[in-house]
Structure formats: structure tokens, C-alpha cells
LUMKEKE-436485 format. One record per residue (C-alpha): residue number from 1; residue in one letter; x, y negated, z negated. Coordinates in Angstrom, 2 decimals. Example, Ala and Ser with C-alpha at 12.3 -4.5 7.8 and 13.67 -1.06 7.14 Angstrom:
<rs>
[r 1 "A" [12.30 4.50 -7.80]],
[r 2 "S" [13.67 1.06 -7.14]],
</rs>
This chain:
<rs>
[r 1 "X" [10.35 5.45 -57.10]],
[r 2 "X" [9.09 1.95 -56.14]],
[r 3 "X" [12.48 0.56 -55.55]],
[r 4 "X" [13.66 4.02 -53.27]],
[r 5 "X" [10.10 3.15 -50.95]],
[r 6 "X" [10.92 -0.12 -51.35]],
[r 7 "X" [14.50 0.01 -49.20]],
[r 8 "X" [13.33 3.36 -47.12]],
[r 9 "X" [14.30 3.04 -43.33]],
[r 10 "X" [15.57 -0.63 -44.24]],
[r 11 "X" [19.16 -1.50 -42.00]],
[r 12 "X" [19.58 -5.04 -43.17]],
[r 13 "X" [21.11 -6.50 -46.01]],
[r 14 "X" [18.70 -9.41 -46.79]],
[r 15 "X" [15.62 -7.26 -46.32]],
[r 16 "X" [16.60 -4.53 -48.67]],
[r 17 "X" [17.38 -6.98 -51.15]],
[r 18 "X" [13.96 -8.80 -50.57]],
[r 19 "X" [12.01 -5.63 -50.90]],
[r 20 "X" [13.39 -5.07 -54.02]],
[r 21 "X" [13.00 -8.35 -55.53]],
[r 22 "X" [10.20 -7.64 -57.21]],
[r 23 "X" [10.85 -4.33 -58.47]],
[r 24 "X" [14.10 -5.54 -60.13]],
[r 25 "X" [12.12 -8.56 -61.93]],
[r 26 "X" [10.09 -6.23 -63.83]],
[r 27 "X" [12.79 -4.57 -64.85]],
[r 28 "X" [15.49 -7.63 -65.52]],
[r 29 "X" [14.79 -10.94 -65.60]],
[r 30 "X" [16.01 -13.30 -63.34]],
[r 31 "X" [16.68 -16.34 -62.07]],
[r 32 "X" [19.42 -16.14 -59.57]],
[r 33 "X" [19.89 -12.50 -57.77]],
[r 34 "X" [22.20 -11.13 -55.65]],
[r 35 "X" [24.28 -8.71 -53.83]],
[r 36 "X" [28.50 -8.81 -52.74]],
[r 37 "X" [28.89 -6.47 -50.32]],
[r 38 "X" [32.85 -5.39 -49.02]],
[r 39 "X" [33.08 -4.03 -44.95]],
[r 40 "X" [35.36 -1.24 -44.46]],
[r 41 "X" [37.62 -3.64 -41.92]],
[r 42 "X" [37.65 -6.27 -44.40]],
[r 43 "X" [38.33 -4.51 -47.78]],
[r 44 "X" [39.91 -7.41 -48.92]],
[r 45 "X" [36.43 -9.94 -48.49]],
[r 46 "X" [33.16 -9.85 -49.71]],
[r 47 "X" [29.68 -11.26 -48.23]],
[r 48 "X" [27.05 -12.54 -50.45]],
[r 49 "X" [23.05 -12.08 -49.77]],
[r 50 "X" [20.66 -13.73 -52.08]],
[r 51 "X" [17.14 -14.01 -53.35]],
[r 52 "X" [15.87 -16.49 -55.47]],
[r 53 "X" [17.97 -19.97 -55.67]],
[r 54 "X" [20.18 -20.63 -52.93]],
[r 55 "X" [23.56 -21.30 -53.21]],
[r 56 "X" [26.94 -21.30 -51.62]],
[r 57 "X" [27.49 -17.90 -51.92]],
[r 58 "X" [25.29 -16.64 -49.80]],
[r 59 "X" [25.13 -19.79 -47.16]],
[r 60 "X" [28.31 -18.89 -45.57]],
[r 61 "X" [27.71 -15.42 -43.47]],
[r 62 "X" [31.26 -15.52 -42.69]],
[r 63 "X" [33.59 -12.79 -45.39]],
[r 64 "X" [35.37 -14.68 -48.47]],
[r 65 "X" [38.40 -13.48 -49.78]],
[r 66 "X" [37.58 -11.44 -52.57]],
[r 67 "X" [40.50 -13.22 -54.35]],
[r 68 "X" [38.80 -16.08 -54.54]],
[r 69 "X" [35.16 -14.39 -55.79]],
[r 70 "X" [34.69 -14.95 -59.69]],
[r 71 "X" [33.88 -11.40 -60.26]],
[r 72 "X" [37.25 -10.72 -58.33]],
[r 73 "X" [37.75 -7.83 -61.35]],
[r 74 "X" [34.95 -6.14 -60.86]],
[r 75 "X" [35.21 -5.54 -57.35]],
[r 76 "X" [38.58 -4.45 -57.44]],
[r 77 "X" [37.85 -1.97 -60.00]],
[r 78 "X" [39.42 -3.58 -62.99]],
[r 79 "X" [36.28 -3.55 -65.16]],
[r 80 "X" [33.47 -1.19 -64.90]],
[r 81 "X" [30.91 -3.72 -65.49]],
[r 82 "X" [30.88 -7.89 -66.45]],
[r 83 "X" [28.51 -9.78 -68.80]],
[r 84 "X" [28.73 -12.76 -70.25]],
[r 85 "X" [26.20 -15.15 -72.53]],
[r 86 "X" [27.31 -18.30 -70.87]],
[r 87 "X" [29.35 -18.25 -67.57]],
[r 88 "X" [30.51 -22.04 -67.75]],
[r 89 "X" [32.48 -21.01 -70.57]],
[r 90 "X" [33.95 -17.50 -69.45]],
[r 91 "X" [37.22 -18.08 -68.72]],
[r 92 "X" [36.46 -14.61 -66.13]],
[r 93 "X" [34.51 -16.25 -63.70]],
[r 94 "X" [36.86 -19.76 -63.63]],
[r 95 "X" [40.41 -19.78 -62.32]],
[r 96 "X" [42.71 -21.41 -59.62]],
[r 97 "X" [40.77 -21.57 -56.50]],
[r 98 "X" [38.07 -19.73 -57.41]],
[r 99 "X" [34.49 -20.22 -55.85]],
[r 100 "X" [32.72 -20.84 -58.70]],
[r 101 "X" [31.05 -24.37 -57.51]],
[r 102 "X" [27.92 -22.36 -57.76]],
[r 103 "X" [27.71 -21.53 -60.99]],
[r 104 "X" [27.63 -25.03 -62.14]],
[r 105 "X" [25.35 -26.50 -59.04]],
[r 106 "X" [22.92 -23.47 -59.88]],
[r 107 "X" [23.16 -23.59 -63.74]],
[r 108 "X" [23.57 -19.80 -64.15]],
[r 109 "X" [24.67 -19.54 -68.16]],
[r 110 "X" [23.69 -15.78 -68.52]],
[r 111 "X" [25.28 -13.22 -65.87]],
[r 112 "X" [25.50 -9.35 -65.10]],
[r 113 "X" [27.35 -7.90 -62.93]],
[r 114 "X" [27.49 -4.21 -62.24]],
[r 115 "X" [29.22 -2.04 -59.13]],
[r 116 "X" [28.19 -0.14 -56.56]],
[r 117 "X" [30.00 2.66 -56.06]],
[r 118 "X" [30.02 5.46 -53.24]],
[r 119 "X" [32.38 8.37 -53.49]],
[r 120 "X" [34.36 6.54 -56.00]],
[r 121 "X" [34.80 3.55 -53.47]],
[r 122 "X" [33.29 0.25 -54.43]],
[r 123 "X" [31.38 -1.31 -51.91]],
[r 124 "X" [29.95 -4.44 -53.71]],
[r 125 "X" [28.32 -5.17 -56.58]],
[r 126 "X" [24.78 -6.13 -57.99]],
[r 127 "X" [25.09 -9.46 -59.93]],
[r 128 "X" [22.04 -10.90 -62.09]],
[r 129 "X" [21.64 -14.53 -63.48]],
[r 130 "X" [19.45 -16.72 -65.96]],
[r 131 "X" [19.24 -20.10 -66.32]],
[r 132 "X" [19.01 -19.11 -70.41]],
[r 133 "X" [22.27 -18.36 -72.19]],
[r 134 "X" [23.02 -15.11 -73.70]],
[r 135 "X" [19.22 -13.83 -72.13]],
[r 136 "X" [21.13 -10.17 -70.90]],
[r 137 "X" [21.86 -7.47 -73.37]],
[r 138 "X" [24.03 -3.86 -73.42]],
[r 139 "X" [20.51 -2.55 -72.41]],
[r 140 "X" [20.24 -4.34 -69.68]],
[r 141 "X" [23.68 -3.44 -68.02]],
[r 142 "X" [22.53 0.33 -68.57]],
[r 143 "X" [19.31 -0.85 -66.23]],
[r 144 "X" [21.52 -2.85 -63.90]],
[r 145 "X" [23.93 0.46 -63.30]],
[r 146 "X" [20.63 2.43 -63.06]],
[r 147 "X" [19.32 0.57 -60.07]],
[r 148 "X" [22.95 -0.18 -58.69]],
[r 149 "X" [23.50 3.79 -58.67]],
[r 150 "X" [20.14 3.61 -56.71]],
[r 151 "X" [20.87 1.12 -54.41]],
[r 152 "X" [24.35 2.22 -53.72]],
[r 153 "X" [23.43 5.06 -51.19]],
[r 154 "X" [21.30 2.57 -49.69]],
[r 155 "X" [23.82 -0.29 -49.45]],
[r 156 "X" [26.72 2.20 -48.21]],
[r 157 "X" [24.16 3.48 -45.17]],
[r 158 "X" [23.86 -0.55 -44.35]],
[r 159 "X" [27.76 -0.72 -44.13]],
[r 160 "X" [27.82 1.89 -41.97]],
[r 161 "X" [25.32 0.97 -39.65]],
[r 162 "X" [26.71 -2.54 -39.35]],
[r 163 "X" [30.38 -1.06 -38.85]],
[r 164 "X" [28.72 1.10 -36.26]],
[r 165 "X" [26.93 -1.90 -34.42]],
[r 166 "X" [30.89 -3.59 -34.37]],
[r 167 "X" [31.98 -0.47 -33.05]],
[r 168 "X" [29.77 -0.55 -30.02]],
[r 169 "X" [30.61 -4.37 -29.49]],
[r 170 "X" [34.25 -3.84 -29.83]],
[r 171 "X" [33.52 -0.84 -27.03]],
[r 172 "X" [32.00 -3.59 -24.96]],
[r 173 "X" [34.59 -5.83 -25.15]],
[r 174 "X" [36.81 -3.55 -24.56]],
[r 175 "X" [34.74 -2.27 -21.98]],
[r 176 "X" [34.40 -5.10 -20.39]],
[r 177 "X" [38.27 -5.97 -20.64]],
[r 178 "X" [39.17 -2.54 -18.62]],
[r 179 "X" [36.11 -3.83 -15.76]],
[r 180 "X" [38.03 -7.28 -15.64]],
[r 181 "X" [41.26 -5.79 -15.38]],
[r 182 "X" [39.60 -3.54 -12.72]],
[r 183 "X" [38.52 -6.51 -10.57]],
[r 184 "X" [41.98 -8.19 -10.99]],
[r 185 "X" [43.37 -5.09 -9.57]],
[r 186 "X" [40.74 -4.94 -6.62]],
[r 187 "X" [41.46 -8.98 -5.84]],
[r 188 "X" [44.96 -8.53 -5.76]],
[r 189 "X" [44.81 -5.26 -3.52]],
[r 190 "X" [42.75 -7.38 -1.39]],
[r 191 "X" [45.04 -10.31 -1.24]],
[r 192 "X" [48.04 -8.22 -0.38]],
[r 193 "X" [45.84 -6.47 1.99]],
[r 194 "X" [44.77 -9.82 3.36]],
[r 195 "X" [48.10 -11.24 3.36]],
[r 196 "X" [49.29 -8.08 5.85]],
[r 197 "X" [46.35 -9.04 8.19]],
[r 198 "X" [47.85 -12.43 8.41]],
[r 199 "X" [51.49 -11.37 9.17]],
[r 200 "X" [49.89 -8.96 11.26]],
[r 201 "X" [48.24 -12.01 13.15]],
[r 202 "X" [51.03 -14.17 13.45]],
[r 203 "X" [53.67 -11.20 14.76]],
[r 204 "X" [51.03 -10.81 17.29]],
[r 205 "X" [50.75 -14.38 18.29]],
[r 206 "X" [54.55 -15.03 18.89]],
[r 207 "X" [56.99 -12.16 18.15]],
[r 208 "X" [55.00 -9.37 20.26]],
[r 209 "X" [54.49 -12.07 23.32]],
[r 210 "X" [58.12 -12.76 23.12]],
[r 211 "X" [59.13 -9.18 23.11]],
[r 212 "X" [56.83 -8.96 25.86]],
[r 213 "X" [58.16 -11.53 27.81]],
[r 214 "X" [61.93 -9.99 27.45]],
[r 215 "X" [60.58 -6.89 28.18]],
[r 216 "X" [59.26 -8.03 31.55]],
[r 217 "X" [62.30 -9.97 32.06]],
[r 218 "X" [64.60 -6.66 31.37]],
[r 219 "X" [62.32 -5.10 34.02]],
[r 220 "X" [63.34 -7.17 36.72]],
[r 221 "X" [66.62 -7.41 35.96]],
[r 222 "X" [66.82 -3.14 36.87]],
[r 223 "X" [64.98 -3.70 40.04]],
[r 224 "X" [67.90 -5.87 41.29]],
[r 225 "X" [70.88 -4.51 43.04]],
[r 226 "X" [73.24 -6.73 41.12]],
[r 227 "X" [73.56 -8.31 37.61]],
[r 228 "X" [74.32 -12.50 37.57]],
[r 229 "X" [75.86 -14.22 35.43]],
[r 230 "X" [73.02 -16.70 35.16]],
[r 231 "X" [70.51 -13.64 34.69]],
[r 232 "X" [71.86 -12.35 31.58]],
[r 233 "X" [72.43 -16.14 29.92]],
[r 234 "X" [68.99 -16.56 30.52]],
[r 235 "X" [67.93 -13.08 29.00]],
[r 236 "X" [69.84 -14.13 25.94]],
[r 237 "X" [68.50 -16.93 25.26]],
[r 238 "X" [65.50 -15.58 25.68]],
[r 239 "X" [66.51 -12.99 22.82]],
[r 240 "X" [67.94 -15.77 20.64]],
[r 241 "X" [64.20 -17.51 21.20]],
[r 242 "X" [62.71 -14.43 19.76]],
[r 243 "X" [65.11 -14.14 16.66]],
[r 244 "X" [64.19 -18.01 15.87]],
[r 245 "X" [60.84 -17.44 16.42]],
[r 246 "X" [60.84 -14.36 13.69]],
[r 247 "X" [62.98 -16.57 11.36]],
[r 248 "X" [60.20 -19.13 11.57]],
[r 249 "X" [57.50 -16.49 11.28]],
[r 250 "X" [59.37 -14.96 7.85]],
[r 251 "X" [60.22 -18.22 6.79]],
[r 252 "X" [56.27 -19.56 7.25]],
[r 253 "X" [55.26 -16.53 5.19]],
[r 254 "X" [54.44 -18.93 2.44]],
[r 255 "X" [55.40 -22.52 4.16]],
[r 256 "X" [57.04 -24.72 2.08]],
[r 257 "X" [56.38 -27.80 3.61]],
[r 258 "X" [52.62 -27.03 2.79]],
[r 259 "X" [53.22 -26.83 -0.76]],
[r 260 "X" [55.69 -29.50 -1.36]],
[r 261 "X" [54.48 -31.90 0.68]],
[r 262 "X" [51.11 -31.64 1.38]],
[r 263 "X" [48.98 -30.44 4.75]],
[r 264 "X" [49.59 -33.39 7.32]],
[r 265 "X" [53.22 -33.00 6.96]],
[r 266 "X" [53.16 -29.23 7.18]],
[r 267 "X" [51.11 -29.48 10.46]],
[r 268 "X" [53.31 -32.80 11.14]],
[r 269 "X" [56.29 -30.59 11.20]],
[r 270 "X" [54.82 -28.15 12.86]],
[r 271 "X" [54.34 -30.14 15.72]],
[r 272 "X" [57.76 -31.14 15.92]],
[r 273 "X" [59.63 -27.43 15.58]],
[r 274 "X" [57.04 -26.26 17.87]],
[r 275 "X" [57.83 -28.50 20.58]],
[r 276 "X" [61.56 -29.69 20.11]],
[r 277 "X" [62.58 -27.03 23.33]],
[r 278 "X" [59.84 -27.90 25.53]],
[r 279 "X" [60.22 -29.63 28.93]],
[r 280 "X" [59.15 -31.90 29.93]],
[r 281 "X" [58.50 -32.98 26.68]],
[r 282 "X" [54.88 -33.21 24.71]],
[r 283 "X" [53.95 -36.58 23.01]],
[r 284 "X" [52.30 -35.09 19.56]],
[r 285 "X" [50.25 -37.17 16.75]],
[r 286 "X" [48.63 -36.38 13.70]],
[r 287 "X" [46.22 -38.97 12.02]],
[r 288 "X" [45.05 -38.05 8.13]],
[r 289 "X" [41.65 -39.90 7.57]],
[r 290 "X" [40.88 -38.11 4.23]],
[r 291 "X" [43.62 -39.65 2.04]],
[r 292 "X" [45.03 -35.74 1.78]],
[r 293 "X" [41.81 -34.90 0.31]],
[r 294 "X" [43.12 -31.21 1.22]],
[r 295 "X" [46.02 -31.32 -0.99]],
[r 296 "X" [43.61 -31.03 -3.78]],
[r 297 "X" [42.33 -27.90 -2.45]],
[r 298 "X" [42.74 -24.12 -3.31]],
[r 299 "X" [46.11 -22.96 -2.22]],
[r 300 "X" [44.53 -20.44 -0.37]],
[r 301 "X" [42.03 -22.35 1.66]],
[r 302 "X" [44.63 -24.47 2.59]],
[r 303 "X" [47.41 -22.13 3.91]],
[r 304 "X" [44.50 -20.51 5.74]],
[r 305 "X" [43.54 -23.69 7.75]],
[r 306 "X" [46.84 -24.03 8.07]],
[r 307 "X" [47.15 -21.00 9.86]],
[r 308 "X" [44.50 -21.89 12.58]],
[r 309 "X" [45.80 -25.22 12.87]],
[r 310 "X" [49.13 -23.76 13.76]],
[r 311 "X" [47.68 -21.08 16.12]],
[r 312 "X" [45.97 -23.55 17.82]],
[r 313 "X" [49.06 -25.57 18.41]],
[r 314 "X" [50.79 -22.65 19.92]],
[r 315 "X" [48.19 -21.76 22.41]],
[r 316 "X" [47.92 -25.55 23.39]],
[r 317 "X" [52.03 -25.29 24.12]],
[r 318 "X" [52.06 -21.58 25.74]],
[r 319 "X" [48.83 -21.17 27.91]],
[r 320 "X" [47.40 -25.05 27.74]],
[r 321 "X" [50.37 -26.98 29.09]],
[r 322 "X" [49.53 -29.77 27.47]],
[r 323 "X" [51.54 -32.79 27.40]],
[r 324 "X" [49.97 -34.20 25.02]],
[r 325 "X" [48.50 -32.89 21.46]],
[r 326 "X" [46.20 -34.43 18.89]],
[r 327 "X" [45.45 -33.29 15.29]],
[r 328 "X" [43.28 -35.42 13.11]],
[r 329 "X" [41.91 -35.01 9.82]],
[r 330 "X" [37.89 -36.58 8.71]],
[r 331 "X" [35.12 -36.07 6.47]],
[r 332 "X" [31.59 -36.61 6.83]],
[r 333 "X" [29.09 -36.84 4.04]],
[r 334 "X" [29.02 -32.94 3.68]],
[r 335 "X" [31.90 -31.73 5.64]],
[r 336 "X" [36.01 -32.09 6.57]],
[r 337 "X" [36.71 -31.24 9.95]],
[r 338 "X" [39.85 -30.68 11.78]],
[r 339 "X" [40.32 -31.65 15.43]],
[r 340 "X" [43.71 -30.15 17.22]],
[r 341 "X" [43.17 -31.77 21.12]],
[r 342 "X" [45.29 -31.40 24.12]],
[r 343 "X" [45.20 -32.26 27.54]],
[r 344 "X" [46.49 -29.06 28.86]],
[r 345 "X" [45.76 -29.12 32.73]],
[r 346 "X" [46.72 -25.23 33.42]],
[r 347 "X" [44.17 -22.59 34.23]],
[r 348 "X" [40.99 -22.05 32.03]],
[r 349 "X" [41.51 -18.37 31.81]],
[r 350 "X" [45.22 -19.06 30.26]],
[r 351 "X" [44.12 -18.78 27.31]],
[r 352 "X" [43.16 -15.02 28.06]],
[r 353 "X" [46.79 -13.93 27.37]],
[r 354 "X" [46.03 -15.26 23.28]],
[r 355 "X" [42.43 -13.75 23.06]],
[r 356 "X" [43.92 -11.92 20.26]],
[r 357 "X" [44.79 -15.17 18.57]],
[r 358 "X" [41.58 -16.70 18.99]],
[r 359 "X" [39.94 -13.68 17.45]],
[r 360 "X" [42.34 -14.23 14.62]],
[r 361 "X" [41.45 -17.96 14.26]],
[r 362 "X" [37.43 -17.00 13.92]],
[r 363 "X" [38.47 -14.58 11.16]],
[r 364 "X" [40.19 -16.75 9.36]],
[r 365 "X" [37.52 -19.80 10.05]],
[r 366 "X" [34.99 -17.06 8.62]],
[r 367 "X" [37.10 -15.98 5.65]],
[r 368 "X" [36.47 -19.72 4.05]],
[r 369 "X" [33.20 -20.10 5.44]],
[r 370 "X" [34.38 -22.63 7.99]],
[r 371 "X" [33.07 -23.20 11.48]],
[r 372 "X" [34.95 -23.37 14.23]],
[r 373 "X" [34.42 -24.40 17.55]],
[r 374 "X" [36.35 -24.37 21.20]],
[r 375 "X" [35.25 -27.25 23.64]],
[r 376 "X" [36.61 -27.91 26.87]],
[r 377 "X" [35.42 -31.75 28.38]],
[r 378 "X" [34.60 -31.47 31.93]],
[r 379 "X" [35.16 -35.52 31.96]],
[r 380 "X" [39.03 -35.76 30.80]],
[r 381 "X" [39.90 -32.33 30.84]],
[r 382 "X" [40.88 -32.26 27.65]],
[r 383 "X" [40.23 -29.10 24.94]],
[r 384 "X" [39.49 -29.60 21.22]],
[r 385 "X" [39.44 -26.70 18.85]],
[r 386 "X" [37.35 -28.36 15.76]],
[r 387 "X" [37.24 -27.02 12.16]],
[r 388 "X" [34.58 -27.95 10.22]],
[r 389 "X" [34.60 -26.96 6.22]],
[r 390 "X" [31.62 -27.77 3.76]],
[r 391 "X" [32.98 -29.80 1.26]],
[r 392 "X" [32.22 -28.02 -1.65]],
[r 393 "X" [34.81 -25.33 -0.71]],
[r 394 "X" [37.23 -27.61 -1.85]],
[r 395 "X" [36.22 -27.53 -5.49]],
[r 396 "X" [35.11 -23.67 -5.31]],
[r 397 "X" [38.45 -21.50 -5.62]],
[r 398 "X" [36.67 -18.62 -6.78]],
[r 399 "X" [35.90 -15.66 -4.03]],
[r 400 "X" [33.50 -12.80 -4.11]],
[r 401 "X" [35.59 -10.01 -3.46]],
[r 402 "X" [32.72 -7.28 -2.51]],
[r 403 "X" [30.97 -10.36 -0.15]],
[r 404 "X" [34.72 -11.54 1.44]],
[r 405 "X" [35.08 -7.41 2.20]],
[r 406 "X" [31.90 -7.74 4.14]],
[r 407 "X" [32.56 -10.85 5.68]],
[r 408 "X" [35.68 -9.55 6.86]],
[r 409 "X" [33.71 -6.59 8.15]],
[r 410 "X" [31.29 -8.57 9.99]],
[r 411 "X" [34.17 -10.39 11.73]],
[r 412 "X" [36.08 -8.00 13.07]],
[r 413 "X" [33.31 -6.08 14.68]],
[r 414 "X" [32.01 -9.96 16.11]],
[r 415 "X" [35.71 -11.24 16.89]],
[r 416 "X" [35.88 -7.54 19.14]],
[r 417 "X" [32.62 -8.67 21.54]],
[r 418 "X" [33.64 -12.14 21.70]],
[r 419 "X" [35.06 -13.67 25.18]],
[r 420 "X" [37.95 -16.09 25.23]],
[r 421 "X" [36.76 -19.13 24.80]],
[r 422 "X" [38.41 -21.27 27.66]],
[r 423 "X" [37.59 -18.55 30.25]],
[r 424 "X" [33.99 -18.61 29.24]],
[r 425 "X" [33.71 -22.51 29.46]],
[r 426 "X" [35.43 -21.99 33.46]],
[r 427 "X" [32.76 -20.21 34.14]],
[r 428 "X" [30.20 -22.69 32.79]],
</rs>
């Protein structure tokens, strides 16, 4: 009775075993006590919890093969009990690899060593030890099975509430597997998503205004009374522009330049293709202060500045009429910034016919947390579309997806109320 109020309501191991300390020692004496315990996921280990001298057997939580256990027969239900009158000289408890350090280190002579058993399943055993040889008697394994047949029920309710609190982590984790799968799926829906706003952006910004431009072109041809020669050359070149241009577009999908060799060259060569048909022709430069501190950025950040820096070329060629075009690359203590200039001479409100474009540029500036600015100097008339980018966005490649779907919010509805920037600095 005092051992059943003794373990009542108890879910540990070590505390059952400590409440019953006591009542045990008036029954059996002991030295060294006790209990191997076998999980139903690891029927082939055993985990020892002691009370009394400390040894090696129960200092390692982690299970031990039960292979390697000295009482190996018992718990695999060779024997129906063990007791010896000196264990140093049982042959039993001492073969090849066995851990039986402890019986020695401990000086455990007399043992007992009795199973518990749960419908007909052995889930550990009690084991007893003295310091005094042959102390234990046939008596005393009839006490031992006694209070193992007691503690059994007890012991089996502990394995079961530990295999239920694995359970519930293993539902976690697996929990928590399905919600990171979940948020791969939502960051990759949003990166194709993303990446169909882009191509959206840059069809816009050159295929639709060179359809548009045919299309005007095809219009005047039917309002004249005759067809030249010269008319249709020029109408099909126009057409062969537009094919090139949509090559380019497909082909800058994912620029290889960018990744192979690094950002000035991409925008380098972008400067070149862009103006190799222009006339008269446009002096370009690009100047890389930063070492190609960019190159070490995330992909992603980079393709996206990329993308401005190329927009803003293209507006600088097509409504600027610039002669001349600038892109440099700095850093400051906390920020990089990217400077495309040209001296474009043509009418502020030019830029009206790309307000689209802009709008794209301040989404994407917005999408890495980058500012960007449009300035117009009144002095040498020349316009400067600056990037600036904190720093620390080079090292952070990791992006909130439930913030980025606001941000993108946000910009749209501000990019649709914004004026174009040259036409609002004419009217300054």
C-alpha cells in the first residue's frame, strides 16, 4: 500500500523510483538500486534510472543497446529472473562489449534482477545491488517480483505517456515541416507571380511602344494615295526593330551577362546594344567605385537594380535625346547608390510617353527597399535618376513574403497617383 501511494499520479521515471526508495529498503536491502526501462520505438535499447550510487548506467539519458546491457538475458526473456552472490565473478553479467564498467567502479558483488512484465511484454526490469557478497536470497527474488509486479502497471503507464509526449513532438515537427513546405509554396507562387510583373514591365517599356509606333506608321501609310518603295523599307525595318527588340527582351529574361560577369558589365553592355543604331551617336560611360561590391549580392536584388538601371537607359535614348549617358556606381558609409545621367536636351514632358516605366522603376526601387530619385539640373540641363540601397540589403537575402505582398500593394496604388517625374520638374 505504501509503495502504490508512493508512485500515484507520478509521470516520471526518476521520481517514481525516488518515491519508492524508501519503501523498497525496508523491504530489500540495498546499496545500488535501479530501474532498465525498454521504449516501444526502441525495443532493442534500454535506459537506466538510479537511486543511490551513481554510475554509468544511469548518466547517459541517451538508449543503450540492450545487447550490450549485462542483464541482456533477462530482458530479452531468456531467464525469468537473475541472482548472483558475487557479480565480478558471474560469467552472466561479463562478455564481449558488455557495459559492465560499473559493476567494478561501483563494487556491486551481490545482484537481483527481476522483470517487469505487462501483458506478457517486458518493459524493463528492477535490478538490486549490495556492496556484500552473496547478501540476496530465493526470498528475496520472491519480494523483488512482488514489488516489480507492482511497479509494472506503473512503469508501463510512464512508457506510454513518454511515447505519447514523442508523438505530439513528432506531430510538431511534422507539423511544422507541412507549414514550411507551405511557405516555400507561397514564395515561389510569389516569385513566378513577381517574375510575370516584370516581363509584364519590360513588354510594356519596348515591345508595346514599338508596336505602337508601327501601328501609327501602318496608319499613314493607308491615308496615302500611293505605296513607295522607300515607305515600306522603312516599315520593315521598323518590324525587324521590333523582332530584335523581343529577342533582347526574351533573351534578358534572366541576363547572362549579369550572372557571368558581374553588374558593371551587364549595364556596360547594355549601353552598347542599346545604342549601337542610334544617330548621331551617344558617347556612354560606366565608372564602378565599389570594387563590384554588388556582385556579392542576392541574385535577386541585383537583377532587380538591374532592371531600373536598364529602364532608365532606355528612356534617356527614346524620350531624353541624350547624347551623352553616365552610370556610376558608390557607397557611402550606410548606402550604395546608382547614378544613370544624361544630357538629354528634348522636352521635359518626353518622358510622359514612359510614365508607365517610371511607375515600374518605383516598384521595383520599393520591392528592395531602395530609394529612388529623378532630378533634373536647371544649371547643365542634365537629368540623373539616383538609386540609393542601404547597405545591409546586401547581406540580407531573406524576404518577408506577407510584408513584400503589402509593399507591393502600397506601390501600385502610390505608383497610380504619381506624376511623371520630368514633366513635374518643367513645371517647377
Amino acid at each position: 500500500m505504501a509503495i502504490s501511494r508512493a508512485v500515484a499520479g507520478q509521470l516520471d521515471f526518476q521520481q517514481v523510483l525516488q518515491r519508492v526508495a524508501g519503501e523498497i529498503r525496508a523491504l530489500i536491502s540495498y546499496d545500488h538500486m535501479d530501474i532498465s526501462v525498454i521504449f516501444a520505438d526502441t525495443r532493442d535499447c534500454c535506459v537506466a534510472y538510479e537511486v543511490g550510487v551513481t554510475t554509468g548506467w544511469g548518466e547517459e539519458k541517451e538508449p543503450k543497446p540492450i545487447e550490450k546491457s549485462p542483464i541482456r538475458q533477462l530482458l530479452r526473456g531468456e531467464v525469468d529472473y537473475i541472482l548472483t552472490g558475487d557479480a565480478w565473478q558471474d560469467d552472466r553479467f561479463h562478455f564481449e562489449g558488455a557495459f559492465d564498467a560499473p559493476i567494478y567502479e561501483a563494487r556491486l558483488h551481490s545482484r537481483l534482477h527481476v522483470p517487469f512484465r505487462v501483458h506478457g511484454t517486458i518493459h524493463g526490469a528492477l535490478n538490486i545491488s549490495n556492496h556484500e557478497k552473496n547478501r540476496y536470497s530465493d526470498q528475496d527474488v520472491a519480494t523483488a517480483r512482488e514489488i516489480a509486479d507492482l511497479l509494472a502497471p506503473y512503469v508501463y503507464a510512464v512508457i506510454r505517456s513518454e511515447e505519447a509526449k514523442k508523438l505530439a513532438l513528432s506531430e510538431g515537427a511534422a507539423r511544422g515541416r507541412e507549414e514550411a513546405l507551405r511557405l516555400g509554396a507561397l514564395r515561389l507562387t510569389e516569385g513566378m507571380e513577381n517574375e510575370r510583373k516584370r516581363l509584364g514591365m519590360d513588354l510594356h517599356d519596348q515591345t508595346l511602344a514599338d508596336l505602337a509606333r508601327v501601328s501609327r506608321q501602318l496608319a499613314h501609310l493607308r491615308r496615302q494615295p500611293t505605296l513607295r518603295s522607300s515607305d515600306l523599307a522603312e516599315l520593315d525595318h521598323e518590324v525587324a526593330t521590333c523582332i530584335t527588340e523581343l529577342r533582347r527582351i526574351i533573351e534578358d529574361t534572366k541576363p547572362g551577362i549579369l550572372e557571368l560577369f558581374g553588374f558593371s558589365q551587364a549595364v556596360e553592355a547594355q549601353l552598347e546594344r542599346s545604342v549601337v543604331s542610334v544617330h548621331p551617336p551617344i558617347r556612354t560611360t560606366v565608372i564602378d567605385n565599389t570594387a563590384s561590391l554588388l556582385d556579392s549580392g542576392p541574385e535577386p536584388l541585383r537583377q532587380t537594380l538591374f532592371r531600373i538601371v536598364q529602364e532608365a537607359i532606355n528612356n534617356a535614348i527614346k524620350h531624353g535625346r541624350a547624347r551623352r549617358i553616365r552610370v556610376s556606381i558608390d557607397t557611402c558609409a550606410t548606402d550604395l547608390s546608382i547614378c544613370v545621367e544624361d544630357n538629354g536636351m528634348g522636352p521635359a514632358g518626353e518622358w510622359d510617353r514612359s510614365s508607365g516605366g517610371v511607375d515600374n522603376m518605383r516598384v521595383r526601387a520599393r520591392l528592395i527597399s531602395a530609394k529612388i530619385d529623378f532630378v533634373r539640373s536647371a544649371i547643365d540641363g542634365v537629368t540623373r535618376v539616383a538609386i540609393s540601397l542601404p547597405l545591409s540589403q546586401l547581406t540580407d537575402s531573406r524576404d518577408d513574403v506577407q510584408d513584400e505582398t503589402s509593399e507591393v500593394s502600397e506601390v501600385i496604388d502610390e505608383a497610380a497617383v504619381h506624376a511623371d517625374p520630368r514633366k513635374d520638374l518643367a513645371a517647377q
